[in-house]
SERONU-350083 format. One record per residue: residue number from 1; x, y, z of N, C-alpha, C in turn. Coordinates in pm, 1 decimal. Example, Ala and Ser with C-alpha at 12.3 -4.5 7.8 and 13.67 -1.06 7.14 Angstrom:
BEGIN
1,1319.0,-569.0,780.0,1230.0,-450.0,780.0,1320.0,-330.0,780.0
2,1285.0,-225.0,708.0,1367.0,-106.0,714.0,1290.0,3.0,787.0
***
This chain:
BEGIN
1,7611.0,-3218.7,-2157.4,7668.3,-3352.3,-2156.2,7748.7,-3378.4,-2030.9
2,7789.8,-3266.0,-2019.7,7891.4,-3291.7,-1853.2,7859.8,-3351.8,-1738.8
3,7703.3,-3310.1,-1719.1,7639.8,-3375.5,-1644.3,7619.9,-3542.7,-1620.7
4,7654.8,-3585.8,-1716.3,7605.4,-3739.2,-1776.9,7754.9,-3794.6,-1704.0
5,7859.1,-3731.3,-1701.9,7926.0,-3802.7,-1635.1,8003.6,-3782.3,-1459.1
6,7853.2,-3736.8,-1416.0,7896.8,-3689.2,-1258.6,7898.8,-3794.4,-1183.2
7,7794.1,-3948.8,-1237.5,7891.8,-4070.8,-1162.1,8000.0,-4131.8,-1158.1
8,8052.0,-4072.9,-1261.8,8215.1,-4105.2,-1267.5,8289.4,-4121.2,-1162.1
9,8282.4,-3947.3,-1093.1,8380.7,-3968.3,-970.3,8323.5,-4036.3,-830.2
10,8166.9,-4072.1,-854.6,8130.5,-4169.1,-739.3,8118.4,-4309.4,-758.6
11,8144.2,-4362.8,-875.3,8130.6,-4489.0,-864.1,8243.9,-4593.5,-779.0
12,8350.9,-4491.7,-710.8,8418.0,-4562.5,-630.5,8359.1,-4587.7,-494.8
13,8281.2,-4459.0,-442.8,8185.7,-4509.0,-354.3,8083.3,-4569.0,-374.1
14,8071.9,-4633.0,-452.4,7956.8,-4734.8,-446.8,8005.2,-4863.3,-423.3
15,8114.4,-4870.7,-441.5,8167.8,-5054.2,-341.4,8223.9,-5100.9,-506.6
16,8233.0,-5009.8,-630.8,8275.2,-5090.9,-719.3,8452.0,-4997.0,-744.4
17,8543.5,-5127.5,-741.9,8661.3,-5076.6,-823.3,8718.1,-5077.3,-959.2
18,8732.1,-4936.0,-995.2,8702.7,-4950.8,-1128.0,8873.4,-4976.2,-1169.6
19,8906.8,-5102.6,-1190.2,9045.5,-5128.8,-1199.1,9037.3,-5244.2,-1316.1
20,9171.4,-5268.9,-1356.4,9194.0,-5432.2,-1441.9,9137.6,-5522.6,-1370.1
21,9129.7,-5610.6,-1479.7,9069.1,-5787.2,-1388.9,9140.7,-5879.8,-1476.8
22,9171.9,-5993.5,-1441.2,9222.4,-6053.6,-1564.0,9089.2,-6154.8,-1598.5
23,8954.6,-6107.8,-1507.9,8843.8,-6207.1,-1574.7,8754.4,-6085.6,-1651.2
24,8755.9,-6084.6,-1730.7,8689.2,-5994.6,-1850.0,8506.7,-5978.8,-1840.2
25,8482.6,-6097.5,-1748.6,8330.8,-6093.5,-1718.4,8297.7,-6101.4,-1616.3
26,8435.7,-6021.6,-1492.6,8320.5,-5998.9,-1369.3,8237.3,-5876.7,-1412.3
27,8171.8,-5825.6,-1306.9,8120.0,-5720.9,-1292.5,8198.1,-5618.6,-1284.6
28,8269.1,-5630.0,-1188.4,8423.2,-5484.2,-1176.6,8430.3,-5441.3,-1372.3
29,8533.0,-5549.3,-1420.9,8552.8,-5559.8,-1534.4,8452.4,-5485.9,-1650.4
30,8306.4,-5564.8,-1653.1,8208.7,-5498.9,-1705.8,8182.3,-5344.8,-1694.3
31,8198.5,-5275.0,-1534.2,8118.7,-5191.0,-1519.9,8278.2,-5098.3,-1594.0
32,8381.4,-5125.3,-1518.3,8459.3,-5076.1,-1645.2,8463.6,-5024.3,-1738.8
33,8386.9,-5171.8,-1817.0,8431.0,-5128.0,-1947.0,8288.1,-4985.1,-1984.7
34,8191.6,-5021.8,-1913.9,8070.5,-4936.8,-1960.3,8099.3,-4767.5,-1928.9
35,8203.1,-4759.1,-1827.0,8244.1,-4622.0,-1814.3,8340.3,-4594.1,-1898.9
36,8424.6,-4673.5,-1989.1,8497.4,-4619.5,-2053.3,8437.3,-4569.7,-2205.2
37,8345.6,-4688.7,-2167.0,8230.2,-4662.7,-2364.0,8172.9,-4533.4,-2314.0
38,8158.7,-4508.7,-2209.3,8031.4,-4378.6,-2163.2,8112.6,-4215.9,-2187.3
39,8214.5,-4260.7,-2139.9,8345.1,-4139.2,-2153.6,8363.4,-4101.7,-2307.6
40,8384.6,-4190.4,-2376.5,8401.1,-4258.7,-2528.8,8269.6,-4174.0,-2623.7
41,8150.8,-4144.4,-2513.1,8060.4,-4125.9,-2597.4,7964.7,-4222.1,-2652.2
42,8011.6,-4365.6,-2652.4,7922.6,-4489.8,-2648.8,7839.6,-4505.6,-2591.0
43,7732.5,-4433.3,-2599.0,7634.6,-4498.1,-2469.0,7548.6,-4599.3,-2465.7
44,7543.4,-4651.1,-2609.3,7476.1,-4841.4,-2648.9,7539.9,-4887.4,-2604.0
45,7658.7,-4947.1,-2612.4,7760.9,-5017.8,-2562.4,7774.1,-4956.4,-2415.3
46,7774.4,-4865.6,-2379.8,7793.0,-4829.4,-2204.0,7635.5,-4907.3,-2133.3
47,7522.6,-4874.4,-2187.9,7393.0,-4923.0,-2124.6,7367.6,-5066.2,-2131.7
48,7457.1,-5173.7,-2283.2,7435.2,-5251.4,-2267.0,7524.8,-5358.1,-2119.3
49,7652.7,-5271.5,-2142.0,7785.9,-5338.5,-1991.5,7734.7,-5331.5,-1904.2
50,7695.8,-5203.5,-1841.7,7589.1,-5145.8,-1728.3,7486.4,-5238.8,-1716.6
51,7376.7,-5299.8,-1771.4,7288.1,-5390.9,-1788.9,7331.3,-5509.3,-1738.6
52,7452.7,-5570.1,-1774.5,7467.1,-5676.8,-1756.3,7555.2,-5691.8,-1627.2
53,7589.7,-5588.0,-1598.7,7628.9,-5549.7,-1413.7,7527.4,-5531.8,-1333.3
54,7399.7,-5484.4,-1394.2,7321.1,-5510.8,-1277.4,7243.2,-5616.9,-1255.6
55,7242.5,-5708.5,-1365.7,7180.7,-5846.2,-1367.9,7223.0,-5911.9,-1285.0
56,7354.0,-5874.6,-1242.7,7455.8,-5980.5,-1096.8,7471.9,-5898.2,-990.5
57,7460.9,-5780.0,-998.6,7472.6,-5669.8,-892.8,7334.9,-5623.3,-833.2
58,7211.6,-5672.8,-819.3,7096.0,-5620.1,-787.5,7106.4,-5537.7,-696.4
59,7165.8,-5501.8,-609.0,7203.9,-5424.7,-497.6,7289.3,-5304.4,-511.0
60,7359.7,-5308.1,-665.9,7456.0,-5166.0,-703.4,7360.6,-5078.6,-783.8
61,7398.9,-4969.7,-705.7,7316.5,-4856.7,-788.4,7416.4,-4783.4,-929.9
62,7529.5,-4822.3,-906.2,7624.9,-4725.6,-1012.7,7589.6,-4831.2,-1154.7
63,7553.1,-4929.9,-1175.9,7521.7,-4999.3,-1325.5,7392.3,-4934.3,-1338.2
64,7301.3,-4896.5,-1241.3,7170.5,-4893.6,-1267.3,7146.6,-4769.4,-1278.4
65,7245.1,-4623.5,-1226.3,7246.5,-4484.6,-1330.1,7302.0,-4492.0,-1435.4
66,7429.9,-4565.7,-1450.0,7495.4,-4559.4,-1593.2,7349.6,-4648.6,-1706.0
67,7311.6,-4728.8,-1659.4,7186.2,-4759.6,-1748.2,7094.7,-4641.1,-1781.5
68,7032.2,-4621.2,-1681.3,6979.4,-4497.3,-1669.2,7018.4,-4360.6,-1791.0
69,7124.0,-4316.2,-1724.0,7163.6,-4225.9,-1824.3,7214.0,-4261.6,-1996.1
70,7214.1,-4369.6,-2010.4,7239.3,-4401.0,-2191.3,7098.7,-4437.0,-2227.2
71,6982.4,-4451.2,-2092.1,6850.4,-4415.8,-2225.4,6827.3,-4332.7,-2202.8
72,6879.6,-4238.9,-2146.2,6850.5,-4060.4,-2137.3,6909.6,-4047.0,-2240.8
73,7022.2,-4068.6,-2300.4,7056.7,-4026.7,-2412.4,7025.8,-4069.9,-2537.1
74,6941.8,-4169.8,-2521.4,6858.9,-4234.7,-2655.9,6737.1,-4163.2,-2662.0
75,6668.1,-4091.9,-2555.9,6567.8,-4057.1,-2542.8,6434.8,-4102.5,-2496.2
76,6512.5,-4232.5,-2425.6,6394.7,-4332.1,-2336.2,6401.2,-4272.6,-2235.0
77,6301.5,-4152.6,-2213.6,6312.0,-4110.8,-2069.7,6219.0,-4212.3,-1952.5
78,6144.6,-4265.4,-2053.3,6060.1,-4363.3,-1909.3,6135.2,-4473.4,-1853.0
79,6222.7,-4518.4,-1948.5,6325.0,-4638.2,-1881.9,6430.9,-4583.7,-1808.4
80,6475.5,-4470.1,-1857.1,6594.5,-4403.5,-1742.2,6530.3,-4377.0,-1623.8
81,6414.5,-4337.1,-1625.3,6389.1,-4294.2,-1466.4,6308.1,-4414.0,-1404.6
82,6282.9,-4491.8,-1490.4,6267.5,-4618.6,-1375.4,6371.0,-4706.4,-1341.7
83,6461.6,-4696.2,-1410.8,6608.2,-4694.3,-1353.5,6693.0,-4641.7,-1280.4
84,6636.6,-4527.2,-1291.1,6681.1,-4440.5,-1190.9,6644.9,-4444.4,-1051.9
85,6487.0,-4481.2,-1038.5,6423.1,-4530.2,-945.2,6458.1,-4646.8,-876.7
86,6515.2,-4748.5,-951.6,6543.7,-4839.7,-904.3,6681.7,-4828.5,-833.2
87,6778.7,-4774.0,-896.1,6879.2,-4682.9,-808.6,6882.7,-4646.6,-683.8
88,6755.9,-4565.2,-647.8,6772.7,-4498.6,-512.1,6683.0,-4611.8,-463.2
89,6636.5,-4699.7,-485.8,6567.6,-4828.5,-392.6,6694.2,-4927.6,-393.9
90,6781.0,-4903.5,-445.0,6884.0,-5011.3,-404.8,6985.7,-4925.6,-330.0
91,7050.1,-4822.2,-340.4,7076.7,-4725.0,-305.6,7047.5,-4588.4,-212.3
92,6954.8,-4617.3,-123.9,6859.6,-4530.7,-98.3,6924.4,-4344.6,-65.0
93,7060.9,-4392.0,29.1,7145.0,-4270.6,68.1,7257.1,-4227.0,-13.8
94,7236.4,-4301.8,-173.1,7394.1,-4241.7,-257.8,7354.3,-4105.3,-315.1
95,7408.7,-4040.5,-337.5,7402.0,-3890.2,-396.5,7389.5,-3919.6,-505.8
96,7429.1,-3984.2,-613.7,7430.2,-3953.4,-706.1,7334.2,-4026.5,-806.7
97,7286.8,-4132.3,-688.7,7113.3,-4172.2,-762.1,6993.0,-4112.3,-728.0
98,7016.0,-4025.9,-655.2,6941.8,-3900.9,-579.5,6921.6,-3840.1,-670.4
99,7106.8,-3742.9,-696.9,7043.5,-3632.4,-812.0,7037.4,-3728.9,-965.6
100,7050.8,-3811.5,-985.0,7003.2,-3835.5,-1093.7,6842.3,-3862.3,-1114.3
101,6804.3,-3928.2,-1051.6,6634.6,-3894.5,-982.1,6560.6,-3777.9,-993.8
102,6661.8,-3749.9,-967.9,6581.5,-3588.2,-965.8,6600.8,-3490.5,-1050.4
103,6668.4,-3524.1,-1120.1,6756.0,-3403.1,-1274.0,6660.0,-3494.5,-1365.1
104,6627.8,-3615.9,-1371.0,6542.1,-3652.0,-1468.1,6353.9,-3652.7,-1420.6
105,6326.7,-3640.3,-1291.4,6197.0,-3589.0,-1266.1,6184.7,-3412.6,-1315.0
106,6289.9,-3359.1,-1260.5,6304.5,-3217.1,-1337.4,6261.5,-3174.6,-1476.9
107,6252.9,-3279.0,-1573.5,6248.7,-3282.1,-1698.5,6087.1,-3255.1,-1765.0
108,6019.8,-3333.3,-1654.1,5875.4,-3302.2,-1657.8,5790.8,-3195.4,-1564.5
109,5750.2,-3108.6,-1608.6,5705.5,-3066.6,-1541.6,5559.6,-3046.3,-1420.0
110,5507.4,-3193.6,-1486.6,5418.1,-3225.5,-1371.4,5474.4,-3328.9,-1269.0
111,5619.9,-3360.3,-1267.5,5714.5,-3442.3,-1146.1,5773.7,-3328.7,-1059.1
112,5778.9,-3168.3,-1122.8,5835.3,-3055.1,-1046.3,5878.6,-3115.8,-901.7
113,5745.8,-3124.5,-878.9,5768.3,-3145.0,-657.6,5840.1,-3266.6,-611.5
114,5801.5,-3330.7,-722.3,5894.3,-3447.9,-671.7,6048.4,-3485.6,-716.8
115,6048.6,-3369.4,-802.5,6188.6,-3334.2,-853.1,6245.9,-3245.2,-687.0
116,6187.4,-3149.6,-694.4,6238.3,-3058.6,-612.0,6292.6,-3163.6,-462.8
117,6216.6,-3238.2,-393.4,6230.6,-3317.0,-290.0,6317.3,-3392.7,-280.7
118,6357.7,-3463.0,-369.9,6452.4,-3558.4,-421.0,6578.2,-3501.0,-448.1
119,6591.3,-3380.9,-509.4,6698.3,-3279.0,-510.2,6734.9,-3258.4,-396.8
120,6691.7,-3218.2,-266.1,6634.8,-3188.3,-154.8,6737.2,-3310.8,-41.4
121,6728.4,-3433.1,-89.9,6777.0,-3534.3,-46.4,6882.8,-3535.4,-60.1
122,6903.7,-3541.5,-208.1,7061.5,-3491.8,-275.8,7139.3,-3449.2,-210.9
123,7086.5,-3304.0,-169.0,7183.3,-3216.9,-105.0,7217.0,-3251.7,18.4
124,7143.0,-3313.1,108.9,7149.9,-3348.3,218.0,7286.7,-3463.4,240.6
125,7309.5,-3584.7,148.5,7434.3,-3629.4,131.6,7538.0,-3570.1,72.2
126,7536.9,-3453.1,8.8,7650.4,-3404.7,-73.3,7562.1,-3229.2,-58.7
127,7632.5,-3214.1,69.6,7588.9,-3032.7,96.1,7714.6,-2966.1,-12.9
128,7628.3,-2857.4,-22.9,7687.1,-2743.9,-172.8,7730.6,-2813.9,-260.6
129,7633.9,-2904.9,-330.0,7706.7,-2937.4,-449.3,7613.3,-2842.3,-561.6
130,7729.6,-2783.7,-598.0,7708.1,-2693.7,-717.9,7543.3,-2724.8,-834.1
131,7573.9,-2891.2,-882.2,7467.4,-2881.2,-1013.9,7336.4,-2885.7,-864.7
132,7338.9,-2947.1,-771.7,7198.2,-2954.7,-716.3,7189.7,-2902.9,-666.2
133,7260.8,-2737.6,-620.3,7237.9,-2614.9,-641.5,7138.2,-2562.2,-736.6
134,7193.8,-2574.2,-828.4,7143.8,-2496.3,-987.7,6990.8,-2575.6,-984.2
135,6998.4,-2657.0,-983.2,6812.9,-2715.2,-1031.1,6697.8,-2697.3,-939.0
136,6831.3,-2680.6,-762.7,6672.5,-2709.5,-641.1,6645.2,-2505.3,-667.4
137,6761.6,-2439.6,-719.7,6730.3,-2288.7,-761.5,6648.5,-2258.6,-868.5
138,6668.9,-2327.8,-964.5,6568.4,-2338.1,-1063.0,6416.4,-2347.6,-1043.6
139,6439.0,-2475.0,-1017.2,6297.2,-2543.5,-990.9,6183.2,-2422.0,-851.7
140,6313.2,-2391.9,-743.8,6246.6,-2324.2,-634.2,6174.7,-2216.0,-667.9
141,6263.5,-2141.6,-793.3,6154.5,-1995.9,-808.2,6077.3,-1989.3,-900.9
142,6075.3,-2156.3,-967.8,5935.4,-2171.3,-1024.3,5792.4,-2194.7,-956.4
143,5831.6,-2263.5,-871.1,5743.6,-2347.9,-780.9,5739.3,-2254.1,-668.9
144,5808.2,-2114.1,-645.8,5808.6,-2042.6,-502.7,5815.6,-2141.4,-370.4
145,5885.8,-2212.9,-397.3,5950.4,-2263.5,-276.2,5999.8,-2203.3,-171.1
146,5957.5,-2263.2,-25.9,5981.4,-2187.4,99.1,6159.7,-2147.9,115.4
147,6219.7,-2280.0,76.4,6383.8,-2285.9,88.0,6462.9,-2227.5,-16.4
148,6383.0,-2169.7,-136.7,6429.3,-2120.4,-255.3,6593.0,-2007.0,-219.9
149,6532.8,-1899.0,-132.5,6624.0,-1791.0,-69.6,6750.4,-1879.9,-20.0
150,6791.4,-1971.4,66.9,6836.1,-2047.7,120.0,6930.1,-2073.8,42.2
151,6859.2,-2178.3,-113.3,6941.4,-2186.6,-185.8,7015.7,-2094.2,-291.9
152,6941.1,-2012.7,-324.2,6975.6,-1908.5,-383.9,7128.8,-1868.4,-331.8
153,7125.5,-1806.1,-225.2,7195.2,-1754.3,-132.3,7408.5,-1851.9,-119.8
154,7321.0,-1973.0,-108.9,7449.0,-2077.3,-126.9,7472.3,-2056.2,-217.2
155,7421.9,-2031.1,-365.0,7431.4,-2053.0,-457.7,7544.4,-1885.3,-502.8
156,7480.0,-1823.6,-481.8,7553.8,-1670.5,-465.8,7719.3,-1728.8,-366.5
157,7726.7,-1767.4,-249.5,7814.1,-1739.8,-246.2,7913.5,-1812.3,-281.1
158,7956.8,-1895.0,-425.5,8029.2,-1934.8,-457.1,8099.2,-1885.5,-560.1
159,8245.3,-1878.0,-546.2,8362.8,-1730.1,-660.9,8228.7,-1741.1,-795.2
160,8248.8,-1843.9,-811.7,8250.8,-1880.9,-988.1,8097.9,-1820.4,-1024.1
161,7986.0,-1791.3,-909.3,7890.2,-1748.9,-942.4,7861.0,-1618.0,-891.2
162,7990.7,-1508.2,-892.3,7990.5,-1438.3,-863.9,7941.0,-1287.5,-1002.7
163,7981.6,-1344.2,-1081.9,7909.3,-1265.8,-1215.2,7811.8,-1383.5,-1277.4
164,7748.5,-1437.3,-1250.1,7694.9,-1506.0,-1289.8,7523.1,-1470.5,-1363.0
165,7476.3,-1442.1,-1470.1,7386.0,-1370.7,-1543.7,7254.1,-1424.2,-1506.9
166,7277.3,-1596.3,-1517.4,7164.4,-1696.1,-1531.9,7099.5,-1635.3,-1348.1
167,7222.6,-1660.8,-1279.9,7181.4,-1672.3,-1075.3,7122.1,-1539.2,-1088.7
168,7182.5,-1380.1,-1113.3,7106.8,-1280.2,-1096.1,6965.8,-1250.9,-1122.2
169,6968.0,-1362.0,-1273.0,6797.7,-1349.8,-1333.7,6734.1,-1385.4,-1218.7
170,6773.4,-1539.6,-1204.4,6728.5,-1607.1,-1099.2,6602.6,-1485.5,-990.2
171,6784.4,-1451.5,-922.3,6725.3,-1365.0,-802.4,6627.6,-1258.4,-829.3
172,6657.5,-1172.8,-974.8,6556.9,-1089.5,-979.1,6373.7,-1192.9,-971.5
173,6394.0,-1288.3,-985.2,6258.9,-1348.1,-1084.2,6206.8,-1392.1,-884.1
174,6298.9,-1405.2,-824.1,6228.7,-1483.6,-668.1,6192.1,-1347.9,-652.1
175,6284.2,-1183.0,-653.5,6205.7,-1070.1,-556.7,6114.9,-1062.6,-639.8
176,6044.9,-1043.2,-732.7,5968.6,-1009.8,-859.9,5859.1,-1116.5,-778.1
177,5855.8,-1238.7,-769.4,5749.1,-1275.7,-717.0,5704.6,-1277.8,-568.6
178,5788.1,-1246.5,-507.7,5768.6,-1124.1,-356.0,5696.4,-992.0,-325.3
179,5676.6,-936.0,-442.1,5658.4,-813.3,-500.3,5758.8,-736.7,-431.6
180,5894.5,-784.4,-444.9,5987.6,-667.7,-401.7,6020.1,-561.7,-515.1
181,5956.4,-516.5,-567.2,6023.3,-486.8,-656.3,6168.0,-378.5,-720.9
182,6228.0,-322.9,-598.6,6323.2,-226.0,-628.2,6394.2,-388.2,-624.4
183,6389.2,-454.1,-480.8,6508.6,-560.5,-546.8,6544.4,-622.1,-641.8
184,6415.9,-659.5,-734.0,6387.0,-719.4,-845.9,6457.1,-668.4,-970.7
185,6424.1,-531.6,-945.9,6436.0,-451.8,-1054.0,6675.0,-427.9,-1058.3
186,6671.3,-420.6,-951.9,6835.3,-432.8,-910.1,6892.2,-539.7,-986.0
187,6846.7,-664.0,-901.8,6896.1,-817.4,-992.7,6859.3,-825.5,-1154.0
188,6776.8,-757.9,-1184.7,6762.7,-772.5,-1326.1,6845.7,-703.5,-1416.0
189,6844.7,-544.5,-1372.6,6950.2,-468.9,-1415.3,7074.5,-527.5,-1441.6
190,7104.6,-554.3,-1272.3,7277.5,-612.1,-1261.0,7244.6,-777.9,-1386.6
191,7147.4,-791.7,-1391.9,7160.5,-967.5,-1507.9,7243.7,-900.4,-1645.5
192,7175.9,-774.6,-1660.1,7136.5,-708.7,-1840.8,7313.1,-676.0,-1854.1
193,7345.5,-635.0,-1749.6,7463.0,-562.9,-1779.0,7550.7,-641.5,-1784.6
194,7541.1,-802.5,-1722.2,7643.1,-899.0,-1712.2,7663.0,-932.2,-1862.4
195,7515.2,-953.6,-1899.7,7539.7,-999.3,-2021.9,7575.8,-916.8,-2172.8
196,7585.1,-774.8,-2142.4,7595.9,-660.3,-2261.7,7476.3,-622.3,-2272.2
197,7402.2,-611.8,-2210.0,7259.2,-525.8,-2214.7,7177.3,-600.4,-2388.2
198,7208.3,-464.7,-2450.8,7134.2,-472.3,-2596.7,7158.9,-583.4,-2674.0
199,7315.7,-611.4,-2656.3,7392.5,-813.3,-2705.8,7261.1,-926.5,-2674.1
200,7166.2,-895.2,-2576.3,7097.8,-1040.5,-2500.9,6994.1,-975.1,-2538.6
201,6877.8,-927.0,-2655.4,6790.7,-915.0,-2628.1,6659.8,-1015.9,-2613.0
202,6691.1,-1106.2,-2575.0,6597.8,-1229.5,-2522.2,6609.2,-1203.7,-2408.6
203,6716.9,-1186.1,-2285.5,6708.6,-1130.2,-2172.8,6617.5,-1015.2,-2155.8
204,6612.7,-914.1,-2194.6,6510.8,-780.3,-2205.6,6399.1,-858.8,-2176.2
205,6359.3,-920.4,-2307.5,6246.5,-980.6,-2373.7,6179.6,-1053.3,-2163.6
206,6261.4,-1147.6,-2164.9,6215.8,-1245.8,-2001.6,6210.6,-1116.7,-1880.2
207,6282.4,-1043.5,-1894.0,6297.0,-938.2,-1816.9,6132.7,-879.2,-1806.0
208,6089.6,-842.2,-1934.2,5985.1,-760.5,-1924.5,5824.1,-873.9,-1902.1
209,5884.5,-967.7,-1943.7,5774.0,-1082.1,-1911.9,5748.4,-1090.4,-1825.1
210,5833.0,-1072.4,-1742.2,5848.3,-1086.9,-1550.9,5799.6,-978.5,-1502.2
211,5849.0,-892.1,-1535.3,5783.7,-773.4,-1467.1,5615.1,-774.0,-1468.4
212,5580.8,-818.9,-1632.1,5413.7,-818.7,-1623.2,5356.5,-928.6,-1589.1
213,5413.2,-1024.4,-1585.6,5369.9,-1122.0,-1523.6,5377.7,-1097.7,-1389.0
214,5429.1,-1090.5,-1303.8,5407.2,-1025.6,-1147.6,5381.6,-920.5,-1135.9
215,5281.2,-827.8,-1233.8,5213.4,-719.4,-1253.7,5271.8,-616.5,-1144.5
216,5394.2,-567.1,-1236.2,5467.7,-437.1,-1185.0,5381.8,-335.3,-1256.6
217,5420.1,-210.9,-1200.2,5359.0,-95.5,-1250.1,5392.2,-112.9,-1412.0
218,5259.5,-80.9,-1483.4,5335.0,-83.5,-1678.5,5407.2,-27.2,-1683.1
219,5443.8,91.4,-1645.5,5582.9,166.8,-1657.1,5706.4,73.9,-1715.5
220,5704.3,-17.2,-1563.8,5842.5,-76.4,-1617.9,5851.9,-196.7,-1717.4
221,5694.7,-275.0,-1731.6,5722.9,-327.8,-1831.4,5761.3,-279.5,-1936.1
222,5679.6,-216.4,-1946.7,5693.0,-104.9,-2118.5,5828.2,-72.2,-2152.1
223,5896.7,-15.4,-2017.2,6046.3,0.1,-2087.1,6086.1,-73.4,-2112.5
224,6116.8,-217.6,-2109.0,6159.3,-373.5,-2108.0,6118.4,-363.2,-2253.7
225,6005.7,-382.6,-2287.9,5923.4,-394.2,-2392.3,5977.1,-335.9,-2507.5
226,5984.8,-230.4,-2483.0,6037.8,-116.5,-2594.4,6191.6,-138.1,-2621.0
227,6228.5,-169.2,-2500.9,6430.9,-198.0,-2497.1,6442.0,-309.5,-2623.5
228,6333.3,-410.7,-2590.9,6345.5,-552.5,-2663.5,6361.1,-517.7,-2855.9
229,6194.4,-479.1,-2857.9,6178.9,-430.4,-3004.1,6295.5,-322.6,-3068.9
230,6359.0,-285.4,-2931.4,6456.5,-161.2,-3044.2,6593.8,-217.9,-3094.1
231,6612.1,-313.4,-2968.1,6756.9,-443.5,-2989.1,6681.2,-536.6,-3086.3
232,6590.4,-588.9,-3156.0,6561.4,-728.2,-3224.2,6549.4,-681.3,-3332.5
233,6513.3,-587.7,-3357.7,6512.3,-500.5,-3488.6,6380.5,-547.5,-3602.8
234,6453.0,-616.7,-3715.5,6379.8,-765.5,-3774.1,6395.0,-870.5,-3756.5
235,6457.9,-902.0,-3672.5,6501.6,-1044.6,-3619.0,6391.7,-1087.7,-3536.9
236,6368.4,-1221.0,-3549.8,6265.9,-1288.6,-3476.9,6127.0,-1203.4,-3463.3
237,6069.6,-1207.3,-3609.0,5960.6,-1132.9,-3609.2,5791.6,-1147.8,-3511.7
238,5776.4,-1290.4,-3504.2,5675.9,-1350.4,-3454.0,5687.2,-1295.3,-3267.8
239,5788.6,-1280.5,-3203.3,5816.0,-1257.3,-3092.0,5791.8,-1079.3,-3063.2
240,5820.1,-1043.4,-3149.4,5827.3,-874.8,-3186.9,5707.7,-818.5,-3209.4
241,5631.9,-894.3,-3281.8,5452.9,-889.1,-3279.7,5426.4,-879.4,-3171.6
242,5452.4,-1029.4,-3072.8,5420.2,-1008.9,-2958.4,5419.7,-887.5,-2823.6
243,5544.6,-828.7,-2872.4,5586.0,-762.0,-2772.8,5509.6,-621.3,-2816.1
244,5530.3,-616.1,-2934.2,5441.6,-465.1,-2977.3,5292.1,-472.1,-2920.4
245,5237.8,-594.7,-2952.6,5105.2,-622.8,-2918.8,5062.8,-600.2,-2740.5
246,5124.5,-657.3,-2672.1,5134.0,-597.9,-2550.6,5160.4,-482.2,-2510.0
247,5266.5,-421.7,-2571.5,5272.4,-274.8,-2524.0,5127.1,-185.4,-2553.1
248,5070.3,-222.8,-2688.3,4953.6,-162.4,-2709.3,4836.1,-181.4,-2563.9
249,4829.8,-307.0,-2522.0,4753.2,-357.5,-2374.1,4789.3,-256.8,-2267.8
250,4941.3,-241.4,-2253.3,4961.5,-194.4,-2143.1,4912.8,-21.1,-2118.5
***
C-alpha cells in the first residue's frame, strides 16, 4: 500500500498547492481534498476529486495518477494505466508518472520491456530512488537485462539493503544465469542464512529451482531439494510431490 502514496510528496512539484482555499471547487481545493480521501484510505472518493481535477487541469499529471491509482485499487487495471498513460503524455519528464507507468506495466508480464524502459526513464529524473531500484532489479534478472548488474549494484549499496534476503536472492539468481556459479551459489547461501535457513523453506524450495533451472551440476540441486522436503515436512504437500518427483529425474 505504501507505494500508492509516493505521489504524495511530489504533487508539490507538479505546479499544484496542496493548501486551504476558501473556494471549495477550485482544483487546488479538489485535488486536496482527493489526497486526503487517498491517505484516509478512500480511494472512490479520492478517484472521483482527482477526476474532476483533471477535467479542468488537462495538462496536470498529479489528478491523473491519483486517478490512476484508485482504479488500481478497485482493480481496473486497464483504466489506471491508461491513465497513467495519459500522465506521462501530459507530463512527459515527472518521475512519478514515469514510475507509476511502469510499476503498473510491471504487473503484466507481456508489458515486461516496456515496464523495464519506462522504469529506466524514472530513474533518469529521480537517480537512486530506492522503489525504481527494486522493480528495474526485479524485472532485470528476469528479462537478463544488459544494465541489470548496474542496478543491482546501486541497489546493494544502500545501509538498509545491506542484509537484505530478497537483493541477495536477487544476486544469486543474475550469477546463476551467467553460469557463475560459485558466485551464485555464495549469494544464495548468504540469502538462506539471512533468513534462518530451515525457518524459509520456500527459499530452499526457489533456491533449488534455480539451480536446475540454469542447469547446475544435480549435485547441487539435489541438496536444495532434499534441504526443502526435510524443512516442509507435511506441510504443503502438492509442492513436496513435486520436489521428490524431481529429485527422482535428477
Amino acid at each position: 500500500m505504501k507505494n500508492h502514496f509516493r505521489f504524495y510528496s511530489t504533487l508539490l512539484t507538479a505546479g499544484v498547492i496542496l493548501c486551504g482555499c476558501s473556494d471549495s471547487n477550485t482544483a487546488a481545493e479538489k485535488l486536496n481534498h482527493a489526497v486526503n480521501q487517498a491517505r484516509n484510505g478512500n480511494w472512490q472518493l479520492a478517484g472521483k476529486y482527482a477526476q474532476d481535477v483533471a477535467l479542468v487541469s488537462e495538462k496536470a499529471s498529479a489528478p491523473l495518477i491519483l486517478s490512476a491509482l484508485a482504479y488500481e485499487k478497485d482493480g481496473e487495471y486497464n483504466k489506471a494505466l491508461d491513465l497513467a498513460r495519459q500522465a506521462v503524455n501530459a507530463s512527459p519528464d515527472d518521475f512519478t508518472a514515469l514510475y507509476t507507468l511502469g510499476r503498473l506495466y510491471s504487473h503484466d508480464h507481456q508489458r515486461h520491456s516496456e515496464a523495464f524502459t519506462t522504469l529506466e526513464e524514472a530513474l533518469i529524473r529521480k537517480p537512486g530512488d530506492t522503489n525504481t531500484l527494486i522493480l528495474l532489479c526485479n524485472l532485470g534478472v528476469i528479462r537478463q537485462e544488459p544494465n541489470t548488474d548496474k542496478y543491482l549494484n546501486l541497489l546493494k549499496q544502500k545501509p538498509e539493503f545491506a542484509t537484505s534476503l530478497e537483493l541477495h536472492f536477487l544476486l544469486g539468481m543474475r550469477q546463476a544465469e551467467k553460469r557463475n556459479i560459485e558466485a551464485a551459489k555464495r549469494f544464495m547461501l548468504a540469502a538462506l542464512n539471512k533468513c534462518g535457513g530451515m525457518k524459509k523453506p520456500d527459499i530452499i524450495y526457489d533456491i533449488a529451482n534455480c539451480f536446475d533451472r540454469c542447469r547446475f551440476p544435480a549435485s547441487e540441486s539435489r541438496k536444495f531439494y532434499n534441504l526443502y522436503v526435510r524443512a516442509r515436512g507435511k506441510k504443503d504437500p502438492a509442492k513436496v510431490i513435486a520436489a521428490k518427483k524431481r529429485l527422482r529425474q535428477l
